[in-house]
VMD Tcl script that draws the C-alpha trace (Angstrom):
set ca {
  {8.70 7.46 7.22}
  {9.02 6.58 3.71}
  {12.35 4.14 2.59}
  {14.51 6.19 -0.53}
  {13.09 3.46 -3.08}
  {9.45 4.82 -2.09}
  {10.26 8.04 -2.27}
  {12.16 7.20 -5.73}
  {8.51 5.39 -6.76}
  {6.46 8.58 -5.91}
  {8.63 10.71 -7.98}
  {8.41 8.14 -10.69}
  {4.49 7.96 -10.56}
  {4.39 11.92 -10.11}
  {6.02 12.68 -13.14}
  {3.51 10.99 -15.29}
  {1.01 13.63 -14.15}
  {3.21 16.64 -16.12}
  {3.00 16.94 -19.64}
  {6.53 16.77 -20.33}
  {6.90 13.38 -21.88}
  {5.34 10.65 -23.86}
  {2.67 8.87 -21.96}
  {3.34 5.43 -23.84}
  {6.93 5.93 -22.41}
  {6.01 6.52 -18.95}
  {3.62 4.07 -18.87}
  {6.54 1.70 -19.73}
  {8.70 3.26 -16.44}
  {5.70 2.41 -14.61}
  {5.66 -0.85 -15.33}
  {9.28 -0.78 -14.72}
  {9.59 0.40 -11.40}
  {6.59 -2.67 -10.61}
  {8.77 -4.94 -11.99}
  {11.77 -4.06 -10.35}
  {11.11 -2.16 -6.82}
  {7.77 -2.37 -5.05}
  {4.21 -3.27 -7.28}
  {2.09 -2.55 -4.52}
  {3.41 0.91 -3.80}
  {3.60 1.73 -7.67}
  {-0.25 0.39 -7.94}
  {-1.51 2.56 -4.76}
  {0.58 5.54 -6.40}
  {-1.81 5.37 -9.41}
  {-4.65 4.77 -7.86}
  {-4.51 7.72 -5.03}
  {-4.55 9.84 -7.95}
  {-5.66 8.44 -10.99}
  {-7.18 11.34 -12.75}
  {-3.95 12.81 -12.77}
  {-1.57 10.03 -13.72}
  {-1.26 9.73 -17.73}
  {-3.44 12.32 -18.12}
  {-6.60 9.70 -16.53}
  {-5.28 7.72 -19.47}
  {-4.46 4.60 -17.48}
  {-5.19 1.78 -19.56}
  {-6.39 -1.77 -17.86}
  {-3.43 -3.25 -19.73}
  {-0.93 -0.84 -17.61}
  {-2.56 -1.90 -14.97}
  {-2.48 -5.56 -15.56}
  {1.24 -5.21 -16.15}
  {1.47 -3.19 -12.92}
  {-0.08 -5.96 -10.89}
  {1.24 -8.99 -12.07}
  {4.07 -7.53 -10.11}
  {2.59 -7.79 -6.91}
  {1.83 -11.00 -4.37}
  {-0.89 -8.84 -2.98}
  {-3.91 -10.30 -3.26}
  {-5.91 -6.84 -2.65}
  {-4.39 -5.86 -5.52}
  {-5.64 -8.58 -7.61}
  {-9.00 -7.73 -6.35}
  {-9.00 -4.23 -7.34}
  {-7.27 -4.79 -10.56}
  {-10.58 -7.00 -11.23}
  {-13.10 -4.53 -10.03}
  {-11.74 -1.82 -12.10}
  {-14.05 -0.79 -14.97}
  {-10.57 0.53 -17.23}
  {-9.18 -3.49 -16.82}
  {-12.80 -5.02 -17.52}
  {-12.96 -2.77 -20.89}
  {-9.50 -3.76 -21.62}
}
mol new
graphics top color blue
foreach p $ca { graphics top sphere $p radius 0.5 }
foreach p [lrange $ca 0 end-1] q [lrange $ca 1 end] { graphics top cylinder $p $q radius 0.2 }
display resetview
C-alpha cells in the first residue's frame, strides 16, 4: 500500500505527462519533490514511463539533479547507463 507522500510523488510525476504547464517548470517540481520527499520513488516514477513524462523530454541534467537526491546506489548506476545523461 502506498504511504500519502508516494501517492503525493505519483501525482507530481503524472502531471508532467499533460500538456498543461511549462515543462522547464515541472522539471523544476521534479527535482523538488527529490530533494525534499523520496529520490528514489521520484526517479522510478520517470523512468516507468519515460516517454510520457515531459513530453520524452527528460534531459540527463534533470536526471542528474533527480539522483543526486538519492543514497541508492542502483540509481547511480542507471543514471550512468542512460544514453539522455551520457549526451548531457
Amino acid at each position: 500500500m502506498a504511504s500519502g507522500q508516494d501517492s503525493v510523488i505519483d501525482e507530481t510525476v503524472d502531471i508532467t505527462k499533460t500538456n498543461e504547464a511549462d515543462n522547464d517548470r515541472f522539471a523544476m517540481v521534479l527535482v523538488v519533490a527529490a530533494q525534499r520527499s523520496d529520490a528514489d520513488r521520484v526517479w522510478h516514477d520517470i523512468e516507468q514511463d519515460r516517454q510520457k513524462v515531459l513530453a520524452g523530454n527528460v534531459s540527463g541534467g534533470l536526471l542528474e539533479a533527480i539522483a543526486e537526491h538519492s543514497f541508492n546506489p542502483e540509481v547511480v548506476r542507471e543514471l550512468l547507463a542512460d544514453p539522455a545523461f551520457a549526451q548531457g
